[in-house]
C-alpha positions as CSV (number, residue, x, y, z in Angstrom):
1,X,-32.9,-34.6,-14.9
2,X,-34.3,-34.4,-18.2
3,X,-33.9,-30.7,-20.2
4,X,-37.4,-29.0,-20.6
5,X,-39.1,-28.5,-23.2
6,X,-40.3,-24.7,-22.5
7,X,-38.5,-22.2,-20.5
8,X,-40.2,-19.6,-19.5
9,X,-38.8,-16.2,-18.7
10,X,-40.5,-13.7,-15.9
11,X,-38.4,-10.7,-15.6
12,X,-40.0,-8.9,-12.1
13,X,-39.5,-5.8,-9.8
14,X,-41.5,-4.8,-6.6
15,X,-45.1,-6.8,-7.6
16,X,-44.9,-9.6,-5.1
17,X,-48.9,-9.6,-5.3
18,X,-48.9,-10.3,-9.0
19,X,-45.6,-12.2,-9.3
20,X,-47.9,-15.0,-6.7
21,X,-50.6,-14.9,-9.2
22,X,-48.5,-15.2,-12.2
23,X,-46.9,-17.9,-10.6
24,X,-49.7,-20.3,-9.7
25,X,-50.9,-19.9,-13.1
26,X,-47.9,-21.3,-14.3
27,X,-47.8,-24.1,-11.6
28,X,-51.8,-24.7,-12.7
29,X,-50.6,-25.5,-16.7
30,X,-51.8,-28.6,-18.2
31,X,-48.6,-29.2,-19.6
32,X,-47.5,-30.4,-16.5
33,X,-45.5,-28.8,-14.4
34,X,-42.5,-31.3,-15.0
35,X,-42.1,-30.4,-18.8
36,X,-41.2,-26.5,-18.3
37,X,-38.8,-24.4,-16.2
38,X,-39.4,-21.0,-14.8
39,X,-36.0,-18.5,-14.8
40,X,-37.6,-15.3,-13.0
41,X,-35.3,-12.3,-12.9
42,X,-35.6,-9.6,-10.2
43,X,-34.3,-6.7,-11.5
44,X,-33.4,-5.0,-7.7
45,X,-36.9,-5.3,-6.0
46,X,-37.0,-3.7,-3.0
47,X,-40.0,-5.3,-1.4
48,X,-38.4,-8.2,1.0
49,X,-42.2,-10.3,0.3
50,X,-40.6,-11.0,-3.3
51,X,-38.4,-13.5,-2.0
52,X,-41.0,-15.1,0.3
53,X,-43.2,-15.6,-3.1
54,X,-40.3,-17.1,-4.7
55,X,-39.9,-19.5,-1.9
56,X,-43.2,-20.8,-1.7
57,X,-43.5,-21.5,-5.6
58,X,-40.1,-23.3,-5.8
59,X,-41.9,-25.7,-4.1
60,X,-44.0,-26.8,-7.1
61,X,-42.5,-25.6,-10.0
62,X,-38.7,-26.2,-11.4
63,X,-37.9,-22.6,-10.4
64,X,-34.6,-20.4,-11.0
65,X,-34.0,-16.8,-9.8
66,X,-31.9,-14.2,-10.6
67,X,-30.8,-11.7,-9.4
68,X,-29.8,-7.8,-10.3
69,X,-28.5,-5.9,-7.6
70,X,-29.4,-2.5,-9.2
71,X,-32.8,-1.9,-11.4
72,X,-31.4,-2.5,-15.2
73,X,-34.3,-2.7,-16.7
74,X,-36.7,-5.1,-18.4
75,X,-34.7,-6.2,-21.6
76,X,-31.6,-6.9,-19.4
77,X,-34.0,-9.1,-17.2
78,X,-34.8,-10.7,-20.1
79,X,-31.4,-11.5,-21.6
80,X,-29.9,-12.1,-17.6
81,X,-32.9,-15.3,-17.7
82,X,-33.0,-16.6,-21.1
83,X,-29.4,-17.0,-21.5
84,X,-29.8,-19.5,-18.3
85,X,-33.1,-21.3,-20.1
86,X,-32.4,-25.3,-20.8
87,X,-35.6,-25.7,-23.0
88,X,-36.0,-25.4,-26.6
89,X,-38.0,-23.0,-26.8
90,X,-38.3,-19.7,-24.8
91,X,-41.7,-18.4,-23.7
92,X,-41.6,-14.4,-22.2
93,X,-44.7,-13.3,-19.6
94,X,-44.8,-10.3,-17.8
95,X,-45.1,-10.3,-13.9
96,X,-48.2,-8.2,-14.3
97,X,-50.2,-11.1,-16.7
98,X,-51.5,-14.3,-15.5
99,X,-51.7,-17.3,-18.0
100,X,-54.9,-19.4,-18.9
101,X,-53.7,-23.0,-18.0
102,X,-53.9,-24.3,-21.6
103,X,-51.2,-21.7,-22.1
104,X,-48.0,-23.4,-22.7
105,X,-50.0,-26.4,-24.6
106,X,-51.1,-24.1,-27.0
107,X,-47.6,-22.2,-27.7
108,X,-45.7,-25.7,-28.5
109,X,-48.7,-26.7,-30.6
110,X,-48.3,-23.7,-32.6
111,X,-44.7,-23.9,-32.7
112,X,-44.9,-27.3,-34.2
113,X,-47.2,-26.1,-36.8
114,X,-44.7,-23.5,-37.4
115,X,-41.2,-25.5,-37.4
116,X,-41.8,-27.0,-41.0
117,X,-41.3,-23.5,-42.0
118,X,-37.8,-23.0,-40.3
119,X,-37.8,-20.2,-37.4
120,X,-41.0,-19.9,-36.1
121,X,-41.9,-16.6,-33.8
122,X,-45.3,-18.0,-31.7
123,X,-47.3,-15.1,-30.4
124,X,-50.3,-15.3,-28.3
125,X,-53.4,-13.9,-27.2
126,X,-53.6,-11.2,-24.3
127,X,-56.8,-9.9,-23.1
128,X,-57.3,-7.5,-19.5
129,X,-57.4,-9.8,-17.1
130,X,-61.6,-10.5,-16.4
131,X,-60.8,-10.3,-12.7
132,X,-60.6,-6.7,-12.7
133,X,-61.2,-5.4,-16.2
134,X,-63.6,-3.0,-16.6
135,X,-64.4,-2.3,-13.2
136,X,-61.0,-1.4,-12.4
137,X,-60.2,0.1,-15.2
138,X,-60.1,4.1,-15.0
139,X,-58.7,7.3,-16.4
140,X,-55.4,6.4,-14.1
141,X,-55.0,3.0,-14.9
142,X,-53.6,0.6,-17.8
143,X,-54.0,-2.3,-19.5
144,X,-52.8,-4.6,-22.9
145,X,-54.6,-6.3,-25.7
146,X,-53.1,-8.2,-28.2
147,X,-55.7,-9.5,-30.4
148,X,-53.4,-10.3,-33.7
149,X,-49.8,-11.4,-34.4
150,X,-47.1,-7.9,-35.1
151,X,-46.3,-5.5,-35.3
152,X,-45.5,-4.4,-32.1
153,X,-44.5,-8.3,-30.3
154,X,-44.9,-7.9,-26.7
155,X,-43.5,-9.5,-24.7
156,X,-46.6,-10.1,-22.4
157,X,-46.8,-13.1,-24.5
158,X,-44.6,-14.5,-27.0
159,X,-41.9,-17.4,-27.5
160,X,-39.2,-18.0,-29.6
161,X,-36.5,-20.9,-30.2
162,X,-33.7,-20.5,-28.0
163,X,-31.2,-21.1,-31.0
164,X,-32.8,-17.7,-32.6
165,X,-32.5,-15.8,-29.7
166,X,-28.6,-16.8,-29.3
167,X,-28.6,-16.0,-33.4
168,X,-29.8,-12.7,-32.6
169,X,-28.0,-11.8,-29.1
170,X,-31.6,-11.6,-27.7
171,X,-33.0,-8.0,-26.5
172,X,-31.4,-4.8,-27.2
173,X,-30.6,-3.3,-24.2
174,X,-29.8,0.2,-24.8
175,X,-33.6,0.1,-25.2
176,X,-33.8,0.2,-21.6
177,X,-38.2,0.4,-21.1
178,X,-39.4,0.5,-24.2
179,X,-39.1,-0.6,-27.8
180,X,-36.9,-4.1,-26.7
181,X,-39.6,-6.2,-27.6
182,X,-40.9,-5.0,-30.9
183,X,-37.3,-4.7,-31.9
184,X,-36.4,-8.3,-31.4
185,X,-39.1,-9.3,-33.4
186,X,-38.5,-7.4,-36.3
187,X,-34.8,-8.6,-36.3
188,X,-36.3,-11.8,-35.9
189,X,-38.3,-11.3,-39.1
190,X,-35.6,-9.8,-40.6
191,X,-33.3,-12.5,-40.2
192,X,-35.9,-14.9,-41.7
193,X,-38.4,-16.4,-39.0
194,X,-42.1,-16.9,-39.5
195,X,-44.7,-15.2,-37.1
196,X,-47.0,-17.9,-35.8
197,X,-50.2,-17.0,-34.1
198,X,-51.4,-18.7,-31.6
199,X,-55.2,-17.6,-30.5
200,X,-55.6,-19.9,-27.7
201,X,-52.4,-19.2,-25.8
202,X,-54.6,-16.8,-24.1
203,X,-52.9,-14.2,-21.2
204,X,-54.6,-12.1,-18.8
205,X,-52.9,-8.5,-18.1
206,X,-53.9,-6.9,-15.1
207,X,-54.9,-3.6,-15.1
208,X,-51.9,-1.5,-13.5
209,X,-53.2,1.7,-11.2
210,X,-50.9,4.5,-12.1
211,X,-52.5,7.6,-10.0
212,X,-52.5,10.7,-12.0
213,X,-49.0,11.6,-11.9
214,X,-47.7,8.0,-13.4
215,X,-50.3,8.1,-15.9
216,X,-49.0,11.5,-17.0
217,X,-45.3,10.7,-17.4
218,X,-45.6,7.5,-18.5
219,X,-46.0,8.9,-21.9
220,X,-42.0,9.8,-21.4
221,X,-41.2,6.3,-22.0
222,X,-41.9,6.0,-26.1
223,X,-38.9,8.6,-26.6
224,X,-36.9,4.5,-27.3
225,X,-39.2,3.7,-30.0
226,X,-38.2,6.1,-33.2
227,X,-35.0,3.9,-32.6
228,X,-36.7,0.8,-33.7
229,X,-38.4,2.3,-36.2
230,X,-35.3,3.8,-38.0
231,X,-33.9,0.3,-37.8
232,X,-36.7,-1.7,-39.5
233,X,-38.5,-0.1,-42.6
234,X,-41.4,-3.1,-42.3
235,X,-42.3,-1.8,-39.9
236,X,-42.4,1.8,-40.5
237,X,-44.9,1.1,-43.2
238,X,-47.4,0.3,-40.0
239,X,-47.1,4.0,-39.5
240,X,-50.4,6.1,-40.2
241,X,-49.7,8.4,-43.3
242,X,-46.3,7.1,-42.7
243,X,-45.7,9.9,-39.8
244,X,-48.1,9.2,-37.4
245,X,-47.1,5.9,-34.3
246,X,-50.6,5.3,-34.1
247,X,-54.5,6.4,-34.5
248,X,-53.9,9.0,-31.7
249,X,-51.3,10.7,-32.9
250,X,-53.1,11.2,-36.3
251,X,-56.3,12.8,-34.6
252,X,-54.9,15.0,-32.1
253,X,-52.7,16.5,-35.3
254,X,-56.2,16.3,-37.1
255,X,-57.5,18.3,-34.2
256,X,-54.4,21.0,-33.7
257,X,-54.7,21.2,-37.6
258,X,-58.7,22.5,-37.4
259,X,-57.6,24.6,-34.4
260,X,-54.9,26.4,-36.3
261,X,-58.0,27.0,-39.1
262,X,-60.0,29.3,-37.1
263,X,-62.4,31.5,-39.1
264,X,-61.7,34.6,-39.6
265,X,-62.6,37.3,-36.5
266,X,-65.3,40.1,-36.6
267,X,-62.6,42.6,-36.4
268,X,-60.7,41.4,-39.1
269,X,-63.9,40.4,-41.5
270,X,-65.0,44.0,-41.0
271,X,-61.8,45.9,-42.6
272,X,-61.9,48.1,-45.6
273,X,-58.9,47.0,-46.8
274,X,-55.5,45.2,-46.0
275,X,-55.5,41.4,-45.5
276,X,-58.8,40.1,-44.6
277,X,-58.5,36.7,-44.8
278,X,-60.8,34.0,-46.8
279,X,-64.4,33.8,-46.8
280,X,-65.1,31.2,-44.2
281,X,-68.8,29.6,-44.0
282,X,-70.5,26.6,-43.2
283,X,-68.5,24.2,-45.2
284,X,-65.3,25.9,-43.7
285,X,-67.1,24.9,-40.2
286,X,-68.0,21.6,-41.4
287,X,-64.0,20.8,-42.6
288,X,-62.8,22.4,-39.2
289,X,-65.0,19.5,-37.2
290,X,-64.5,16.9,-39.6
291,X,-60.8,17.0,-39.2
292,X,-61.7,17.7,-35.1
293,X,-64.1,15.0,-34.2
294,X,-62.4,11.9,-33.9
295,X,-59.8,13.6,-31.3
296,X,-63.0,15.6,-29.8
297,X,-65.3,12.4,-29.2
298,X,-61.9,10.5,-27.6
299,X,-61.4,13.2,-24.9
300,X,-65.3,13.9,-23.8
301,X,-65.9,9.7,-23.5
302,X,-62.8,9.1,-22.0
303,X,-64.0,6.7,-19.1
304,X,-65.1,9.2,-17.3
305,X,-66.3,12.0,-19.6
306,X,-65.6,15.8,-20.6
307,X,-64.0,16.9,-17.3
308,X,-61.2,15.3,-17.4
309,X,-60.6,16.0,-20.7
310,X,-57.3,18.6,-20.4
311,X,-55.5,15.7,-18.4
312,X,-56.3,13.3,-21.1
313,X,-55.0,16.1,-23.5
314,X,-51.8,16.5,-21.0
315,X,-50.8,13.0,-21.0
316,X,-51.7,12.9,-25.1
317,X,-49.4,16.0,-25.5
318,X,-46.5,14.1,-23.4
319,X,-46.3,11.3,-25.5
320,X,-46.4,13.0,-28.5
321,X,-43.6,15.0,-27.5
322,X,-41.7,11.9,-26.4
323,X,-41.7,10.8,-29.6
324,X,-41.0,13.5,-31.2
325,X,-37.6,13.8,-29.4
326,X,-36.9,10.1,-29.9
327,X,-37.5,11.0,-33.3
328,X,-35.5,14.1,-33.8
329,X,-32.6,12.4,-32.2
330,X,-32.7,9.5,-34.7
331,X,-33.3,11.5,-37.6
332,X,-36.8,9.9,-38.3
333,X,-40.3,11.8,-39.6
334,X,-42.0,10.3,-36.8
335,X,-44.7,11.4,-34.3
């Protein structure tokens, strides 16, 4: 049998429902289904339809599985189906995502635009899947877009040449949920591949129901990321005011900051003498909502409005906090 020319790599836990999906988009590529290979990895899934799935779609596709008996995590997924890949190139989708059936077409097209240049990184479009974004989209669920190559390289949607990823010794997997994929790209960059972009390798990612508890600690996982940020300073230049992880992070500081510059109280404003404080008028106001408002008008339109506003602070003040840690531990000036 001939070698592949495309391998792509599903690592998967306990979504049998979207694993099917994922997998008839694949089997629906106009690449034709005799040109790739599927490796899916099931990192210790518990739910016994997963294997039924697998069946089924080994019927149409040139399908692998592997096997983890305990839950390792995605980036050992990853590595456990790569490093089985015959093709040429490696293409990564999530289990949650379901590919638009030019997909594959379009990431070896780029990639041939891209070989002349040596290494060449093809990333592609994801967009929330149209099947159940917005309407399913609420203050407890989640959802990807990826509308621009860097910095962050999901793996939702990306491929690189197999001989990189054995140059590299693929994912890092003491970056057990998070962090895994952006670092491999960096090193990637680092070690002198090109980022190709490739608009019209389009993905859909679903949008993943939490419930308000997962929502809230989900935050928990970013404590991996100052890792990769210490490691690669390209990419901490992406950082907002060179502290900040992302737009966020800078407003709710923005926000504590005009908290912590209250005006002054009647009690204190109507002293004789001792420490009074500064003069504090409109433009004090004005400065005290200026720095404010961005964070302010996030929480009150927040899907569904002002009431659930502390949550939506909560779940902001748990990853913040996350990486914070991440970033004390690995001596970076990082929030």
């Amino acid at each position: 049998m001939a070698a592949p020319v495309v391998s792509v790599v599903v690592p998967t836990r306990d979504r049998p429902e979207r694993l099917a999906r994922l997998l008839d988009g694949l089997r629906a590529q106009t690449l034709g289904v005799e040109r790739f290979e599927v490796l899916v990895c099931d990192d210790a899934s518990s739910a016994a339809s997963i294997a039924d799935v697998l069946t089924r779609a080994g019927e149409h596709l040139d399908l692998r599985v592997l096997r983890h008996d305990v839950p390792r995590g995605p980036a050992v997924a990853r590595n456990t189906a790569w490093r089985q890949a015959r093709g040429t190139l490696v293409a990564f989708v999530d289990d949650d995502c379901v590919p638009e059936a030019r997909w594959l077409e379009a990431l070896l097209d780029a990639w041939a635009r891209g070989a002349d240049r040596g290494d060449a990184v093809v990333q592609g479009r994801v967009d929330p899947d149209p099947s159940e974004y917005p309407h399913e989209f609420g203050p407890f669920s989640t959802t990807l877009w990826v509308t621009e190559a860097g910095p962050r390289f999901e793996t939702a949607n990306i491929a690189y040449p197999r001989a990189l990823l054995e140059r590299l010794g693929g994912f890092d997997e003491s970056l057990v949920i998070a962090g895994e994929d952006t670092d491999l790209g960096w090193r990637a960059i680092e070690a002198g591949a090109v980022v190709v972009w490739a608009g019209e390798a389009l993905v859909h990612h679903g949008v993943i129901q939490q419930g308000p508890w997962g929502r809230l600690i989900k935050g928990r996982r970013w404590r991996y990321v100052p890792a990769v940020y210490r490691r690669h300073p390209g990419l901490r230049r992406t950082l907002i005011a060179g502290i900040f992880w992302g737009p966020l992070h800078w407003w709710l500081f923005r926000a504590l900051a005009a908290l912590a510059l209250r005006p002054r109280s009647p009690a204190r404003a109507a002293r004789t003498r001792g420490l009074r404080g500064p003069r504090r008028g409109a433009g004090w106001a004005f400065a005290r909502w200026w720095l404010a408002m961005p964070y302010v008008l996030r929480l009150v339109d927040y899907r569904t409005g002002p009431l659930l506003a502390p949550y939506r602070l909560a779940c902001d003040l748990v990853e913040v906090a996350a990486i914070g840690a991440g970033a004390v531990r690995h001596r970076i000036p990082m929030l």
